[in-house]
Residue frames as a rotation matrix with the C-alpha (Angstrom) as fourth column:
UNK 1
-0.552 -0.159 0.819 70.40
-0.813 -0.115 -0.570 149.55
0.185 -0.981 -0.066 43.12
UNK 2
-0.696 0.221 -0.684 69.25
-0.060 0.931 0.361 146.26
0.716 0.292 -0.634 44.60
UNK 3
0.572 0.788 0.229 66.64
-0.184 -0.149 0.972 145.62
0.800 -0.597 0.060 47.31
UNK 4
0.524 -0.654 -0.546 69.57
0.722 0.681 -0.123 144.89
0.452 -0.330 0.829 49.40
UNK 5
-0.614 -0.786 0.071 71.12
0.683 -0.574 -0.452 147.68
0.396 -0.230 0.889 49.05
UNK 6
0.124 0.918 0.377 67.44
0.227 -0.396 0.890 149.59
0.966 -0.025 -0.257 49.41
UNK 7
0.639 0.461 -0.616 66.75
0.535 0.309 0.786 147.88
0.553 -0.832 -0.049 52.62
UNK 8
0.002 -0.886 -0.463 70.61
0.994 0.054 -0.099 148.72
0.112 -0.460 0.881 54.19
UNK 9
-0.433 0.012 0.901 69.72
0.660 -0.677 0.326 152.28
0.614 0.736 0.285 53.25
UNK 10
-0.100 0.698 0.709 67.10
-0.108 -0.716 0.689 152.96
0.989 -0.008 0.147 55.21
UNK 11
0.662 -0.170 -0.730 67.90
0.701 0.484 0.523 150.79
0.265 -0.858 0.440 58.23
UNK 12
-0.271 -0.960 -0.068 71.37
0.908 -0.231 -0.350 152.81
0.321 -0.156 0.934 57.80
UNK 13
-0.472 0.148 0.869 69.39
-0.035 -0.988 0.150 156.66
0.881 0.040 0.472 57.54
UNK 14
0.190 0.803 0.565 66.81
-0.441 -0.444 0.780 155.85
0.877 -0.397 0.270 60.21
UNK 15
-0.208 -0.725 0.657 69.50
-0.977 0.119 -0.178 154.42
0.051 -0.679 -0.733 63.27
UNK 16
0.792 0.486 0.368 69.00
-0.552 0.829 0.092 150.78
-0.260 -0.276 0.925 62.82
UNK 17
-0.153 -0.982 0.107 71.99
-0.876 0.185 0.444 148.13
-0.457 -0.026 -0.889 63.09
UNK 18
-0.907 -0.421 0.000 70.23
-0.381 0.821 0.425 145.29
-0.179 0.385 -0.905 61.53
UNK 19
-0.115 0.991 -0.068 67.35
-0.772 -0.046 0.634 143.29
0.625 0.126 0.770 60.85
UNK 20
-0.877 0.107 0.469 65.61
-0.299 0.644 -0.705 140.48
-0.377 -0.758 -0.532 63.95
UNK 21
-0.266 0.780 -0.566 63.14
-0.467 0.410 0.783 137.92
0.843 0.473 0.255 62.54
UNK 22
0.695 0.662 0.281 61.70
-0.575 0.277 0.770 135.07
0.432 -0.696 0.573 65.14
UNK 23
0.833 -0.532 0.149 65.22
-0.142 0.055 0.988 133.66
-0.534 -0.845 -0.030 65.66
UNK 24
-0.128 -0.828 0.546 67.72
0.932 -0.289 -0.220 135.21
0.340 0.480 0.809 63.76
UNK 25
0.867 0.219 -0.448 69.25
0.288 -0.953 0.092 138.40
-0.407 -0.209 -0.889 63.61
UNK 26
0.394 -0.717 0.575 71.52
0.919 0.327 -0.221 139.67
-0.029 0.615 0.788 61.25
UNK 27
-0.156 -0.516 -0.842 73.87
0.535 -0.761 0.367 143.15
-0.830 -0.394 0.395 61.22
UNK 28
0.643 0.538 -0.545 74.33
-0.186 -0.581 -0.793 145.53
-0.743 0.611 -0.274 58.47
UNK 29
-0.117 -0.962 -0.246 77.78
-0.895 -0.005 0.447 144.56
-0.431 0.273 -0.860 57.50
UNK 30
-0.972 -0.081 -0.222 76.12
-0.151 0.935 0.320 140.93
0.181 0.345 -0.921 56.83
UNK 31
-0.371 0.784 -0.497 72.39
-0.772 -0.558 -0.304 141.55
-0.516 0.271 0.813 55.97
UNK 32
0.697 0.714 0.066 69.84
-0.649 0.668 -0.366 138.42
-0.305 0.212 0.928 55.45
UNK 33
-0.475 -0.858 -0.195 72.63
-0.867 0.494 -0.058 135.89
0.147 0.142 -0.979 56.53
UNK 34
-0.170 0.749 0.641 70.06
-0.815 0.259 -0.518 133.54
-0.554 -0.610 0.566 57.42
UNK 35
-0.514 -0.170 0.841 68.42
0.435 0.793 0.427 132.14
-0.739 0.585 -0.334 54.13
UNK 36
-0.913 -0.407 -0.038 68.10
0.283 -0.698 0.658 134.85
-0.294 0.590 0.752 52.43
UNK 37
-0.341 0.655 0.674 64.57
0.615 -0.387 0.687 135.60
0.711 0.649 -0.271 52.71
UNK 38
-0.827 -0.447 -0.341 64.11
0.552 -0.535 -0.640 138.69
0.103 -0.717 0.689 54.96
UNK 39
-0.713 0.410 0.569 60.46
0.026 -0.795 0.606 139.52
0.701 0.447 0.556 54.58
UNK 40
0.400 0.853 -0.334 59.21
0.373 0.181 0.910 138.66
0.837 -0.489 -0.246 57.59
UNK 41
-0.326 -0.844 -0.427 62.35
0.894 -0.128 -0.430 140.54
0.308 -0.522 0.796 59.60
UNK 42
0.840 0.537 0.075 61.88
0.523 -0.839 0.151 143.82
0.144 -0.088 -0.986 61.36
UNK 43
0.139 -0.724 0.675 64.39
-0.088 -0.688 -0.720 146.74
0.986 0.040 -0.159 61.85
UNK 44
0.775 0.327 -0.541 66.42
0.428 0.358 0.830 146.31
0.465 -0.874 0.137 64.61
UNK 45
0.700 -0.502 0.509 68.87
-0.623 -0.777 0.090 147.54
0.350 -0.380 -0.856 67.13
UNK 46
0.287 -0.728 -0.622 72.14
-0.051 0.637 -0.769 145.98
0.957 0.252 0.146 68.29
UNK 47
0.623 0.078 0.778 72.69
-0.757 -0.191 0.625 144.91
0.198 -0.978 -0.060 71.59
UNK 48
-0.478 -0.776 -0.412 75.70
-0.431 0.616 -0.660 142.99
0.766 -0.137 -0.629 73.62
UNK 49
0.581 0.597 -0.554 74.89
-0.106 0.730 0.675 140.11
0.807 -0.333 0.487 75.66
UNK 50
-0.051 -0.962 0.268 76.50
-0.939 -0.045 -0.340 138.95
0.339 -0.269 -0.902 78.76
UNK 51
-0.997 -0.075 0.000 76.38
-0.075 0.994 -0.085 135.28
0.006 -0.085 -0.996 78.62
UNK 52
-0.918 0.391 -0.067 72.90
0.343 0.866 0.364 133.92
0.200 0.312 -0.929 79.73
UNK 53
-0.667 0.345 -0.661 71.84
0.327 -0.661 -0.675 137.21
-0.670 -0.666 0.328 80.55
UNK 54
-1.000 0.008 0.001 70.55
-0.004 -0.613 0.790 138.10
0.007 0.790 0.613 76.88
UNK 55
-0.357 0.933 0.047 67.09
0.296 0.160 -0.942 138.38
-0.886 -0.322 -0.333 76.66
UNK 56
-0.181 0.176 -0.968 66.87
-0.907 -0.409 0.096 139.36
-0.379 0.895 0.233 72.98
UNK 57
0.601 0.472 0.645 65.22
-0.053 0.829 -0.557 137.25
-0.798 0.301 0.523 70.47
UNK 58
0.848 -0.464 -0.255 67.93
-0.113 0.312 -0.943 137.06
0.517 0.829 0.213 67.92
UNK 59
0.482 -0.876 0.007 71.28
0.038 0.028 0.999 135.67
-0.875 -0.481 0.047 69.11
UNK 60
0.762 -0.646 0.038 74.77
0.196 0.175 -0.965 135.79
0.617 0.743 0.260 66.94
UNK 61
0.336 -0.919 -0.204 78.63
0.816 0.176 0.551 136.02
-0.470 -0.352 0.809 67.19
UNK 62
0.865 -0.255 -0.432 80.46
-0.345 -0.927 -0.144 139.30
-0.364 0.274 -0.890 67.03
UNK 63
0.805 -0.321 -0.500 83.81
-0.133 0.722 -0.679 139.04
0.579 0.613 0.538 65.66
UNK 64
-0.335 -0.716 0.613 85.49
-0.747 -0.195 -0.636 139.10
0.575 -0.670 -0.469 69.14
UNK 65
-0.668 -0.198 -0.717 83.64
0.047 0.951 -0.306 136.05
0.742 -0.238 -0.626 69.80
UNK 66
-0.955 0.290 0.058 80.79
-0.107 -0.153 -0.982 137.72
-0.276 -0.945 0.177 72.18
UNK 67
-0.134 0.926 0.353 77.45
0.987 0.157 -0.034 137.01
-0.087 0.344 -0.935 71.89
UNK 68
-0.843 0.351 -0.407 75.32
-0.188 -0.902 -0.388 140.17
-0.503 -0.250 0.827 70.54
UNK 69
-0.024 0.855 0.517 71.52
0.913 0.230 -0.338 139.92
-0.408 0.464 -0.786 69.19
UNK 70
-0.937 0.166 0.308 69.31
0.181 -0.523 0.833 142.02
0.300 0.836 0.460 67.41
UNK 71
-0.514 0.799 -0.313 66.00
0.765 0.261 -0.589 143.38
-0.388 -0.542 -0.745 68.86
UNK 72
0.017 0.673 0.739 63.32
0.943 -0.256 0.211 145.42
0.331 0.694 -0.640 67.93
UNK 73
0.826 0.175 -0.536 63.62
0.543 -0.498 0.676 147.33
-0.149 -0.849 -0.507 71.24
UNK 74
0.398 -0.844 0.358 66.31
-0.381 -0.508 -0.773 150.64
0.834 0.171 -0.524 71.37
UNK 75
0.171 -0.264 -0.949 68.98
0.684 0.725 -0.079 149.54
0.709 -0.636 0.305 73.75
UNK 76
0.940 0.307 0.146 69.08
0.228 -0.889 0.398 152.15
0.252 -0.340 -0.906 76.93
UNK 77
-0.008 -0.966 0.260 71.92
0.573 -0.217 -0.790 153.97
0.819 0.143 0.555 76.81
UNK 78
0.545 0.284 -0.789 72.83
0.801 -0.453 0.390 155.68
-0.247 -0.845 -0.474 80.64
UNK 79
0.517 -0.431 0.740 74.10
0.212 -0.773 -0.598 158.95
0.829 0.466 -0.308 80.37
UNK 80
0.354 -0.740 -0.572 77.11
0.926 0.364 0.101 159.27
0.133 -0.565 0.814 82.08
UNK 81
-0.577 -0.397 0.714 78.12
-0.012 -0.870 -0.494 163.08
0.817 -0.293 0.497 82.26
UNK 82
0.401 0.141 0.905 75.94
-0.770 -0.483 0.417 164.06
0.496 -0.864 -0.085 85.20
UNK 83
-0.768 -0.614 -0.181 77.92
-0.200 0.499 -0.843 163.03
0.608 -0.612 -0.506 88.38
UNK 84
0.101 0.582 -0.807 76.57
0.471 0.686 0.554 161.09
0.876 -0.436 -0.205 90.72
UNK 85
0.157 0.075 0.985 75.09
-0.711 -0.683 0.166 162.51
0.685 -0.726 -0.054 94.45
């Protein structure tokens, strides 16, 4: 097993989508795309952008061509079953 595969592991067991360094940010599917040295990266969470709205510190390109980063922060997720008064 490599430290690669290590890292993906635990990112993968404990809900993380990637790692976010000071401006990068890389998924799991494509893990320390950067320059391959990932030791100053933290675990991170995926989030979609909407144009110039992002406010994450890693940007990147999904493969539909939208912008999505990588932040330390969970992204808040609203919970749509209860109905609205």
């Amino acid at each position: 097993m490599t430290v690669i595969e290590i890292v993906k592991e635990y990112l993968k067991s404990n809900g993380f989508d990637g790692l976010c360094g000071d401006e990068c940010g890389c998924g799991l599917d494509d893990l320390v795309a950067c320059d391959g040295d990932f030791s100053q990266c933290s675990p991170a969470y995926k989030h979609k952008c909407l144009g110039e709205q992002c406010t994450c510190q890693c940007d990147a390109y999904d493969g539909d061509d939208s912008v999505k980063c990588f932040s330390e922060t969970k992204p808040v997720v609203l919970d749509t079953s209860e109905k609205l008064q």
